[in-house]
VOSEBA-796708 format. One record per residue (C-alpha): residue number from 1; residue in one letter; x, y, z. Coordinates in pm, whole numbers. Example, Ala and Ser with C-alpha at 12.3 -4.5 7.8 and 13.67 -1.06 7.14 Angstrom:
// VOSEBA-796708
REC   n res     xx     yy     zz
REC   1   A   1230   -450    780
REC   2   S   1367   -106    714
***
This chain:
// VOSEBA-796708
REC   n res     xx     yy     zz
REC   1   X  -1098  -2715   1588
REC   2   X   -730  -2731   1455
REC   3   X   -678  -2350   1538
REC   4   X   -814  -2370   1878
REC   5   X   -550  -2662   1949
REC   6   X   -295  -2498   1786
REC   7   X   -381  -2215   2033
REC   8   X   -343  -2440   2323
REC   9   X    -57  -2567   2202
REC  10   X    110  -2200   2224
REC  11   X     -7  -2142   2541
REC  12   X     14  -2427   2722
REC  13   X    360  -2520   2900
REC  14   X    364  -2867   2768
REC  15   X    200  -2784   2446
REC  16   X    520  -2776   2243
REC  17   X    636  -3135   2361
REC  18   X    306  -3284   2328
REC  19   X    331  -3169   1952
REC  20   X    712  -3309   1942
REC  21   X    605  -3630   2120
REC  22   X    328  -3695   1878
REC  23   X    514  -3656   1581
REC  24   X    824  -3913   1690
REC  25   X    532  -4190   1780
REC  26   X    354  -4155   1527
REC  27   X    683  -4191   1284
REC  28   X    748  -4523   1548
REC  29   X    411  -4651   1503
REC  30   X    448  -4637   1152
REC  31   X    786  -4849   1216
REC  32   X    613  -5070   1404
REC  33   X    333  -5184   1174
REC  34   X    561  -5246    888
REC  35   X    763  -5493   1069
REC  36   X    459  -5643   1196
REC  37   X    306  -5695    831
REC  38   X    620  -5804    693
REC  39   X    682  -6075    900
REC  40   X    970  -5953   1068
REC  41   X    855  -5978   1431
REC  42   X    779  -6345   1352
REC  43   X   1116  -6417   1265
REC  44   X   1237  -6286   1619
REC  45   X   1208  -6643   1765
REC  46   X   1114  -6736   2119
REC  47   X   1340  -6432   2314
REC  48   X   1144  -6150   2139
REC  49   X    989  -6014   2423
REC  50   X   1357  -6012   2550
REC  51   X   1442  -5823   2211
REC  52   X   1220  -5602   2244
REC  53   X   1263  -5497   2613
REC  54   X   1682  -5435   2434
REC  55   X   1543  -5199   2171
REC  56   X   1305  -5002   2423
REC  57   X   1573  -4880   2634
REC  58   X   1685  -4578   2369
REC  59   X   1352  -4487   2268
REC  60   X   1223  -4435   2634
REC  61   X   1590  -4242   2670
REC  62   X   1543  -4054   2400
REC  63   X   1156  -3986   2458
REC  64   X   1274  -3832   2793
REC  65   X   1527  -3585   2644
REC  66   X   1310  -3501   2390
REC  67   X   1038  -3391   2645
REC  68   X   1286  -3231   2855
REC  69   X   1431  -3037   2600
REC  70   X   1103  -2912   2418
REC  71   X    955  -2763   2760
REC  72   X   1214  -2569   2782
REC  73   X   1176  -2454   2382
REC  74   X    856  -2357   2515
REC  75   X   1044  -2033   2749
REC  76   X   1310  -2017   2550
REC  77   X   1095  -1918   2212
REC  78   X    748  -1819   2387
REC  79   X    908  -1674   2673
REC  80   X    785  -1297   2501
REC  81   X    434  -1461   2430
REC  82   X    387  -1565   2857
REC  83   X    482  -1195   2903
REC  84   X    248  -1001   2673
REC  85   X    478   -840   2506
REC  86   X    639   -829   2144
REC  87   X    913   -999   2076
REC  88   X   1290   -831   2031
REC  89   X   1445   -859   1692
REC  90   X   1688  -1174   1855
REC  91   X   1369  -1316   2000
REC  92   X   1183  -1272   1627
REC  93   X   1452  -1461   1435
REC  94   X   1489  -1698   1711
REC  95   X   1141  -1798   1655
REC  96   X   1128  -1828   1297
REC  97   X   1411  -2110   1357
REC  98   X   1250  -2272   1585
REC  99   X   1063  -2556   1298
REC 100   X   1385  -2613   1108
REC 101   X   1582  -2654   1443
REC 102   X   1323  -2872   1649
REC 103   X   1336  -3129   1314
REC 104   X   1764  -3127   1341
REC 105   X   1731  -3202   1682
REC 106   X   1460  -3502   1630
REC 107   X   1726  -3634   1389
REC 108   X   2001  -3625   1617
REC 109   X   1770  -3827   1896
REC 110   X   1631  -4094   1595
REC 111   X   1993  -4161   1465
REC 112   X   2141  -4340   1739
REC 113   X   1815  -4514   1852
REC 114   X   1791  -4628   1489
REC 115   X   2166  -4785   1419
REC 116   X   2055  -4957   1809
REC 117   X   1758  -5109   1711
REC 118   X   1963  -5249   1381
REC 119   X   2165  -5396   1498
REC 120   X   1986  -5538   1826
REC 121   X   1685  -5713   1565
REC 122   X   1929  -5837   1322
REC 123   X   2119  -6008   1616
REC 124   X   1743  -6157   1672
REC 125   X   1676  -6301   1363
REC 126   X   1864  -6574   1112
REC 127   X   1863  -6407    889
REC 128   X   2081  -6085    981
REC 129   X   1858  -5817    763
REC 130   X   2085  -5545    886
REC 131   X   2013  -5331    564
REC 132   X   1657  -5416    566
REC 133   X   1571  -5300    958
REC 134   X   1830  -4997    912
REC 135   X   1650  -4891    594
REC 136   X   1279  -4934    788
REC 137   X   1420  -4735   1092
REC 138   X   1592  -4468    904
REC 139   X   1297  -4401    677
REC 140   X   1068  -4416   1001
REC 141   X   1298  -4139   1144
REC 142   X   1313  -3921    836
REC 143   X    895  -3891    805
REC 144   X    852  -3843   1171
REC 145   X   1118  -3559   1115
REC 146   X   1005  -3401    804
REC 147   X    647  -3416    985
REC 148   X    760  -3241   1322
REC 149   X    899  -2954   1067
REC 150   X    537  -2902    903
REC 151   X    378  -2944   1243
REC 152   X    576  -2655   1416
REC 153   X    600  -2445   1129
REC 154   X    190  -2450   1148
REC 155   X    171  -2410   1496
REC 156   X    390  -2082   1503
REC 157   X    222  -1916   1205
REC 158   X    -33  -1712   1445
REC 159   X    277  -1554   1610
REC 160   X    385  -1438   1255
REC 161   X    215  -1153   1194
REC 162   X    376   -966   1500
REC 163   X    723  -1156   1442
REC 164   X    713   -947   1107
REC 165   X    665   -585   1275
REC 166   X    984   -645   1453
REC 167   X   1172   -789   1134
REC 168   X    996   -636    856
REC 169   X   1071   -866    593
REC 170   X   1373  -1052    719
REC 171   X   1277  -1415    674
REC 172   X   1471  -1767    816
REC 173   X   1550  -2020    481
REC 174   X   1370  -2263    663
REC 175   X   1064  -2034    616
REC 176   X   1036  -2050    208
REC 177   X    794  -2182    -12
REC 178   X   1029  -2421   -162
REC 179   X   1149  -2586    176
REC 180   X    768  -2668    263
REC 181   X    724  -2814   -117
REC 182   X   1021  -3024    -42
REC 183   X    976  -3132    305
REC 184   X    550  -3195    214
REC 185   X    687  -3423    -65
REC 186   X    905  -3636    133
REC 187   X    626  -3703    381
REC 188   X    382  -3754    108
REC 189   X    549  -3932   -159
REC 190   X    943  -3986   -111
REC 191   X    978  -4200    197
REC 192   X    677  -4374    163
REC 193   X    765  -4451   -144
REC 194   X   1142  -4543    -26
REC 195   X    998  -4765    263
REC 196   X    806  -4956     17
REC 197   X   1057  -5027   -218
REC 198   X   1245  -5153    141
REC 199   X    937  -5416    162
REC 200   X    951  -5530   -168
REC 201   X   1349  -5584   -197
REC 202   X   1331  -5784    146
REC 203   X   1480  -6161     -1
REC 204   X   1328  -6279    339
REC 205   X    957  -6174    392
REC 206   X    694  -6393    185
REC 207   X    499  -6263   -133
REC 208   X    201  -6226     91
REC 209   X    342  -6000    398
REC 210   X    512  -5787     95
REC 211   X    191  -5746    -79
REC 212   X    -15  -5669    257
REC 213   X    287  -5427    359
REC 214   X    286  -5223     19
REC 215   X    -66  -5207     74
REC 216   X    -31  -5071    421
REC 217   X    222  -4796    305
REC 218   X     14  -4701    -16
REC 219   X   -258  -4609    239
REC 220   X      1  -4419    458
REC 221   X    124  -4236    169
REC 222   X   -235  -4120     68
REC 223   X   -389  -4048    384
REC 224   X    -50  -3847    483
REC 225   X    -42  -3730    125
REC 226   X   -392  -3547    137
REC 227   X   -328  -3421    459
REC 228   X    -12  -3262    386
REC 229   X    -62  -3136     28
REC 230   X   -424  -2974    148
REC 231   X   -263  -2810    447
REC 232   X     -2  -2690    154
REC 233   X   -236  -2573    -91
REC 234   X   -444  -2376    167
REC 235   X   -134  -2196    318
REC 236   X    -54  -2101    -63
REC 237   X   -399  -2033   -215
REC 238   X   -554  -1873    123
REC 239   X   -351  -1569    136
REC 240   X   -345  -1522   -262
REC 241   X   -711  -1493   -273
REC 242   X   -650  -1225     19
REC 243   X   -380  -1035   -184
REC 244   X   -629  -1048   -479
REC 245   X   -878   -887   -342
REC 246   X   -667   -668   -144
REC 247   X   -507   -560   -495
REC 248   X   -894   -494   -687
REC 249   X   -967   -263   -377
REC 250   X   -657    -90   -413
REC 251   X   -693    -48   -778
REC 252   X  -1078     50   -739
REC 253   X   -916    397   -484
REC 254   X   -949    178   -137
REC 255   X   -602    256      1
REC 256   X   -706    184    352
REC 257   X   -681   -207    271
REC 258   X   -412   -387    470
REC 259   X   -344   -770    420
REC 260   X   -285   -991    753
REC 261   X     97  -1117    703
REC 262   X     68  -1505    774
REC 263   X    417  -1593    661
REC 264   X    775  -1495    693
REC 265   X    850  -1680    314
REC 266   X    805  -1513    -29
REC 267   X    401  -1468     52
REC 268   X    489  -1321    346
REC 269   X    732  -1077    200
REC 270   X    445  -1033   -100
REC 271   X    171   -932    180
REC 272   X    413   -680    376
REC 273   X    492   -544    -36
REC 274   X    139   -521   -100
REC 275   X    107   -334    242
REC 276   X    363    -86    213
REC 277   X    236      0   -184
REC 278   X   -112     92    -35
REC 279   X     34    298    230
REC 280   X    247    492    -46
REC 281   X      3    531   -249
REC 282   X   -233    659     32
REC 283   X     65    884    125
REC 284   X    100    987   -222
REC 285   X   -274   1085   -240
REC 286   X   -240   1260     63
REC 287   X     66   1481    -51
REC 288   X   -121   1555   -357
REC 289   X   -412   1684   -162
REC 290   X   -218   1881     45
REC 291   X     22   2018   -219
REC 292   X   -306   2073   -442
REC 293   X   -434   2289   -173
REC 294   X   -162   2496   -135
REC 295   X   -122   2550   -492
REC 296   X   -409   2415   -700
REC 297   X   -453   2042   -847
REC 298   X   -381   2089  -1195
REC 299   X    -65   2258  -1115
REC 300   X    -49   1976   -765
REC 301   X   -122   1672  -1093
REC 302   X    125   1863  -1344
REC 303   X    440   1885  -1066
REC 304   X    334   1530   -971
REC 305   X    351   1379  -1298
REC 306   X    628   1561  -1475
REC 307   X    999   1605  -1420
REC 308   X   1213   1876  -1195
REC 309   X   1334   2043  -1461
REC 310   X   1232   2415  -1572
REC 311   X    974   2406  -1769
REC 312   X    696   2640  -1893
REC 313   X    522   2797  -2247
REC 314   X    431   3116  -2406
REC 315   X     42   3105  -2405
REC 316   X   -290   3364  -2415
REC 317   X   -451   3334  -2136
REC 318   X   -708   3545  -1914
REC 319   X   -596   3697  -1585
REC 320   X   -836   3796  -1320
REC 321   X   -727   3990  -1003
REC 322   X   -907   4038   -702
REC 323   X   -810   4269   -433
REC 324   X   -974   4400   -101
REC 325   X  -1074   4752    -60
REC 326   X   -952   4976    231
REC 327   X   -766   4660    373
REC 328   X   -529   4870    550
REC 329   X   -780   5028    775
REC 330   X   -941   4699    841
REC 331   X   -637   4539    956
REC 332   X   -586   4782   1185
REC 333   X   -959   4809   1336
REC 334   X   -975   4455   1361
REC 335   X   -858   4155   1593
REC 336   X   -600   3958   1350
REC 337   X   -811   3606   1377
REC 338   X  -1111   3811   1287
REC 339   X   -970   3987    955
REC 340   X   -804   3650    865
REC 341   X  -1132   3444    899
REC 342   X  -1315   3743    684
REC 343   X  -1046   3626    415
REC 344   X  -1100   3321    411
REC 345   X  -1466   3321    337
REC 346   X  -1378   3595     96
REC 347   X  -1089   3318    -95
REC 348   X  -1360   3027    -33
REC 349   X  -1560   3197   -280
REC 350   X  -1332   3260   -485
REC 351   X  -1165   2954   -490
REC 352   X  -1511   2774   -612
REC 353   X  -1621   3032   -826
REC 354   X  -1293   3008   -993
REC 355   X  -1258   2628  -1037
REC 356   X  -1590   2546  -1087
REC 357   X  -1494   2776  -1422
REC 358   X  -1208   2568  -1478
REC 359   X   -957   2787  -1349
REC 360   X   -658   2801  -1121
REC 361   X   -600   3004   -797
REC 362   X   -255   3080   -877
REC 363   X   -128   3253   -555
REC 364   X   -317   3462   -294
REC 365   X   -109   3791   -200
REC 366   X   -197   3859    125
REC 367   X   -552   4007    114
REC 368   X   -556   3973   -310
REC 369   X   -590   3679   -511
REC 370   X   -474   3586   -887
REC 371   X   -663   3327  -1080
REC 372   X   -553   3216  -1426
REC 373   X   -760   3072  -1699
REC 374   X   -570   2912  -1964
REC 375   X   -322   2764  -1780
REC 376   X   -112   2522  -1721
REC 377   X   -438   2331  -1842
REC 378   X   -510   2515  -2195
REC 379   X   -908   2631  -2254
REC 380   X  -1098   2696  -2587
REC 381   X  -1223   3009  -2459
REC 382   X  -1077   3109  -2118
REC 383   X  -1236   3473  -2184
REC 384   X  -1587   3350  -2116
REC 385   X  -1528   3155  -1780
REC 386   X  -1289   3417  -1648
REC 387   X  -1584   3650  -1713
REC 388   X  -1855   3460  -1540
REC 389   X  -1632   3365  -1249
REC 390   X  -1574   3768  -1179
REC 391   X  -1905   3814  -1178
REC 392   X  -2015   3546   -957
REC 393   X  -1704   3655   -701
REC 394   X  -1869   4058   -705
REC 395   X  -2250   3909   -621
REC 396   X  -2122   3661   -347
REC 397   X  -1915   3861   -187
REC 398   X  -2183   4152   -192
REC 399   X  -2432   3930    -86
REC 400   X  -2200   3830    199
REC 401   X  -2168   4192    278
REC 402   X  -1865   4174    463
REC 403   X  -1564   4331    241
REC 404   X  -1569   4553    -49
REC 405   X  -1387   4417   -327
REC 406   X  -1242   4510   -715
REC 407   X  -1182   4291   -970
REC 408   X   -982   4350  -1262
REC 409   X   -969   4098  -1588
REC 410   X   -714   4114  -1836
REC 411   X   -605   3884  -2147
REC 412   X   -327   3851  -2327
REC 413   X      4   3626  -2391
REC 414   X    192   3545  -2081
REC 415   X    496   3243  -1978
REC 416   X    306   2996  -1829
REC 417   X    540   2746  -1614
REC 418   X    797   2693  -1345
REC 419   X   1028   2928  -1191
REC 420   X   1280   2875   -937
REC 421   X   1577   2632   -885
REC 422   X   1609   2295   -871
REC 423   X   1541   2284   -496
REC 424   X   1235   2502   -482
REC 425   X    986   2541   -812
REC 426   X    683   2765   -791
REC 427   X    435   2760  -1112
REC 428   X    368   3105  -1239
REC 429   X    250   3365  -1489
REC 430   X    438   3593  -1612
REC 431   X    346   3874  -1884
REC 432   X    147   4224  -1925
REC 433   X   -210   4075  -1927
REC 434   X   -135   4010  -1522
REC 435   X      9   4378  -1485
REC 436   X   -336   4487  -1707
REC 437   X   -539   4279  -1439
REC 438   X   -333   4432  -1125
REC 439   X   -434   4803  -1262
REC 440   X   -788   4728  -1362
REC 441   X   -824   4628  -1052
REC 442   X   -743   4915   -822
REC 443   X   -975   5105  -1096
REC 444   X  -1251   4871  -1047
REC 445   X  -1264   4982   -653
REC 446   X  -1407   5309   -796
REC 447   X  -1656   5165  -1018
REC 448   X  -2035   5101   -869
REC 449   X  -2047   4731  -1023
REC 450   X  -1680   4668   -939
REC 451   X  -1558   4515  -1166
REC 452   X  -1366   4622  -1518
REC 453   X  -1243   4413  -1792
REC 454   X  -1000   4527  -2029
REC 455   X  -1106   4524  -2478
REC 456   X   -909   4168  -2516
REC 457   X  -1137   3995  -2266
REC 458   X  -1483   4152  -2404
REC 459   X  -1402   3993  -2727
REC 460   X  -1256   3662  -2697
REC 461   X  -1547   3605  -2481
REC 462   X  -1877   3406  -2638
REC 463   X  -2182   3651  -2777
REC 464   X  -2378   3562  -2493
REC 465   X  -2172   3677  -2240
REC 466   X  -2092   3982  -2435
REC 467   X  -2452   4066  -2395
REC 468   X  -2393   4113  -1995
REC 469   X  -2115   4372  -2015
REC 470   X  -2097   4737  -2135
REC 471   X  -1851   5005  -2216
REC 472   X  -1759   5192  -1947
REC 473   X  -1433   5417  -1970
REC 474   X  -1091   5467  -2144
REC 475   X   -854   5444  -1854
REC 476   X   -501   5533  -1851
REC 477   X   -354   5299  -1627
REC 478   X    -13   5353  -1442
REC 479   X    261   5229  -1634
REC 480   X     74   5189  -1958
REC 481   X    128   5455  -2253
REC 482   X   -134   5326  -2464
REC 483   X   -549   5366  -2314
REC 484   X   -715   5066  -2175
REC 485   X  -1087   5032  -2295
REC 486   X  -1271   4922  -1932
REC 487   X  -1578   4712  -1971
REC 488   X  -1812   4658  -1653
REC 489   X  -2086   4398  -1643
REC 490   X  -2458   4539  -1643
REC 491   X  -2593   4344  -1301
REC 492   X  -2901   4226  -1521
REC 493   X  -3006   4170  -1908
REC 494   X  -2908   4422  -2114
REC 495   X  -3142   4667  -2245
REC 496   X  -3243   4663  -2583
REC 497   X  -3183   4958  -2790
REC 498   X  -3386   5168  -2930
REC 499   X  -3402   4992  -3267
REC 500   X  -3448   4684  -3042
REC 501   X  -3082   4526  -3104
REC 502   X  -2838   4439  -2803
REC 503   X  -2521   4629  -2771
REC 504   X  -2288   4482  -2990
REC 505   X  -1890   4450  -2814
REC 506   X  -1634   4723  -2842
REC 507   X  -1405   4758  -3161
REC 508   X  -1096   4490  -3020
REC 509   X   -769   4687  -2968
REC 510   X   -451   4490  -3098
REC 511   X   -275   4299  -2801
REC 512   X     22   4469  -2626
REC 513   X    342   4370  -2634
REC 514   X    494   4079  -2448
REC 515   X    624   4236  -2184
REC 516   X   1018   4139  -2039
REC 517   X   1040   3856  -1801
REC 518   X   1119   4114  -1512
REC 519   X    817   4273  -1543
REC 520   X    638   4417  -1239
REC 521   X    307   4169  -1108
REC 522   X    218   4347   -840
REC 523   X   -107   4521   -740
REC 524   X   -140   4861   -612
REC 525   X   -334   4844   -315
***
């Protein structure tokens, strides 16, 4: 009921001065009931319908101007509203002064009416209670006042939500909490108070019009009290409970929750804060998806989390390489869109085989691929995953029968971390084992399983996965003085021996040298 008048109120042309109007009689009512109970109108003697006809003259003047003057508020604020459209920044701000300046105004109409009817009633009576009728009149002017302010501030709250697009957090100091505390008090409990303390320090009005008077403005005071401080409370404790539970959905991962801003005072500005920290966040998770797809999410979490600066370790981990075979010649037999979407299903499998073994994709090179185990988030055993992954990549990309592949596996003790400058950082390994991996894997193109894995690997690896792989050459790779022992993986159990044991691993070679930081990483395709 009270939204759908405060609707019509908006949208009606003489909504606005029916509000204003309404507000200044019932402050004269109130006026009018305490002289009435006091006595005072019996004191008037026989010309008081003469009086009274004196005193009527400003109010009906004033009554005018104020009706006048509030029709044309209504254009001059809701002009934007009667035209569909949002309201300009000037517009905006104009609006949110619109309470504070409507009550100023209401003043400036009450103050001369008041010091007129004054003086024209204590020219009535005997006993010439000029202090007494001014202190009625004033306080009748300040609650009717002080309630026009809360009245208009309610009625242009529904406009709020698109005044604050346009100002984004630029608020009137009319609009704070603390000026609605302090005008709701002085409706509810400092003028009534102040008028009854009027009543009670009247010398002229007898015991029982002062007692029936106070009783009168104790019931003002609580019905207006009530009123006003639940209208208060709800305004304050409404959109809390809304930023609560906009704040446990936002801390459960919703970060599509937005909160309706109902105010242009500090809740206001907390809604529009609580707003703009979902949509960061929900930017924030978006950037780290996208910057963990382009170059995996634990290095996506580490960049996120840590500083700019350099940083990086000297740790053993296990490289694995994977490279295409005869790419050349496809590239060249093929439509472009064609050999890139053979690619991708080729790095789709990859990708999962590699992180579902708790590695990272640390760069594709064009038609190859380097995963790291180990690093940057360190493993137990990264042998053993790396391992499994390459042999998962070899029977899903067979099975796919698209591309021949090789994949090489080294292991050994590499920088792990950031290299760059401060302006543009790229996580990296750097070391022999990914040179190793590079070479084994051009070698593995020439074995029938298609994959080799160098002596480190083999044993760092868990028993049971030794079991699945078997000696299968001493290479000499390029670059590389010292022989590589290449292990392949059997494609099914391995066969007992004769004696009935498995194949027990290779003797382990000791690991080579950490190679200088401008080593060569690149594959030989």
């Amino acid at each position: 009921m009270t939204s759908r008048m405060i609707l019509w109120a908006l949208r009606a042309r003489w909504g606005l001065s029916a509000v204003v109007m309404a507000c200044n009689l019932s402050g004269l009512a109130v006026i009018s009931i305490e002289l009435w109970l006091s006595g005072f109108l019996g004191r008037i003697g026989p010309h008081w319908l003469q009086t009274f006809g004196w005193v009527s003259i400003y109010p009906a003047i004033g009554a005018t101007v104020g009706i006048v003057l509030a029709v044309r508020d209504r254009e001059h604020y809701f002009g934007w509203l009667d035209q569909h459209r949002p309201p300009s920044e000037t517009e905006a701000q104009r609006l949110l002064s619109l309470p504070i300046s409507i009550t100023f105004r209401a003043l400036a109409i009450w103050l001369p009416g008041v010091i007129v009817a004054a003086i024209v009633f204590a020219h009535a009576t005997e006993e010439r209670s000029f202090p007494v009728v001014l202190s009625m009149f004033t306080l009748g002017g300040l609650e009717s006042a002080a309630l026009t302010f809360l009245i208009v501030d309610r009625l242009i709250r529904p406009t709020i939500p698109v005044v604050a697009e346009v100002l984004e957090g630029t608020a009137h100091w009319s609009n704070t909490v603390l000026a609605r505390v302090l005008v709701t008090f002085a409706v509810t409990g400092a003028v009534p108070l102040f008028m009854l303390i009027t009543v009670l320090a009247d010398p002229t009005s007898d015991p029982h019009s002062r007692i029936r008077t106070a009783i009168y403005l104790a019931l003002v005071g609580l019905s207006a009290g009530s009123v006003a401080t639940a209208a208060l409370a709800r305004a304050v404790a409404s959109p809390m409970h809304s930023l609560r539970d906009a704040l446990d959905r936002i801390a459960a991962g919703d970060l599509e929750v937005r909160v309706p801003i109902g105010s242009t005072s500090e809740i206001g500005r907390l809604e529009h804060s609580v707003n703009e920290l979902a949509a960061n966040l929900s930017e924030r998770e978006r950037m780290r998806d996208v910057f963990g797809r382009h170059v995996g999410a634990e290095v996506a979490e580490r960049a996120l989390s840590g500083s700019t600066n350099l940083t990086g370790d000297m740790r053993v981990v296990t490289a694995l390489f994977v490279d295409v075979t005869g790419s050349v010649a496809m590239a060249t037999e093929l439509a472009p869109h064609d050999f890139v979407a053979k690619l991708n299903r080729l790095l789709t499998i990859v990708v999962a085989a590699t992180e579902d073994n708790h590695g990272l994709v640390n760069k594709f090179e064009g038609d190859a691929a380097l995963c790291i185990f180990g690093a940057p988030i360190a493993l137990d055993d990264n042998a053993t995953p790396a391992l499994r992954a390459a042999r998962r990549i070899r029977d899903e990309v067979a099975a796919l029968g698209e591309l021949e592949i090789g994949i090489g596996i080294a292991r050994g003790l590499v920088f792990a971390g950031d290299v760059g400058t401060d302006t543009r950082l790229e996580f990296t390994v750097i070391g022999d084992a990914v040179n190793e991996a590079a070479r084994l894997t051009t070698e593995a193109k020439q074995v029938p399983r298609r994959v080799l894995a160098s002596q480190e690997v083999i044993t760092a690896a868990s028993d049971f996965e030794r079991t699945k792989w078997i000696h299968h050459d001493t290479l000499h790779l390029r670059g590389r003085k010292a022989p590589t022992p290449g292990w392949t993986d059997l494609g099914s159990p391995a066969p007992a021996l004769r004696n009935g044991t498995v194949p027990a691993a290779a003797p382990a070679v000791a690991p080579p040298p950490v190679p200088e930081p401008a080593a060569d990483q690149g594959a030989d395709r």
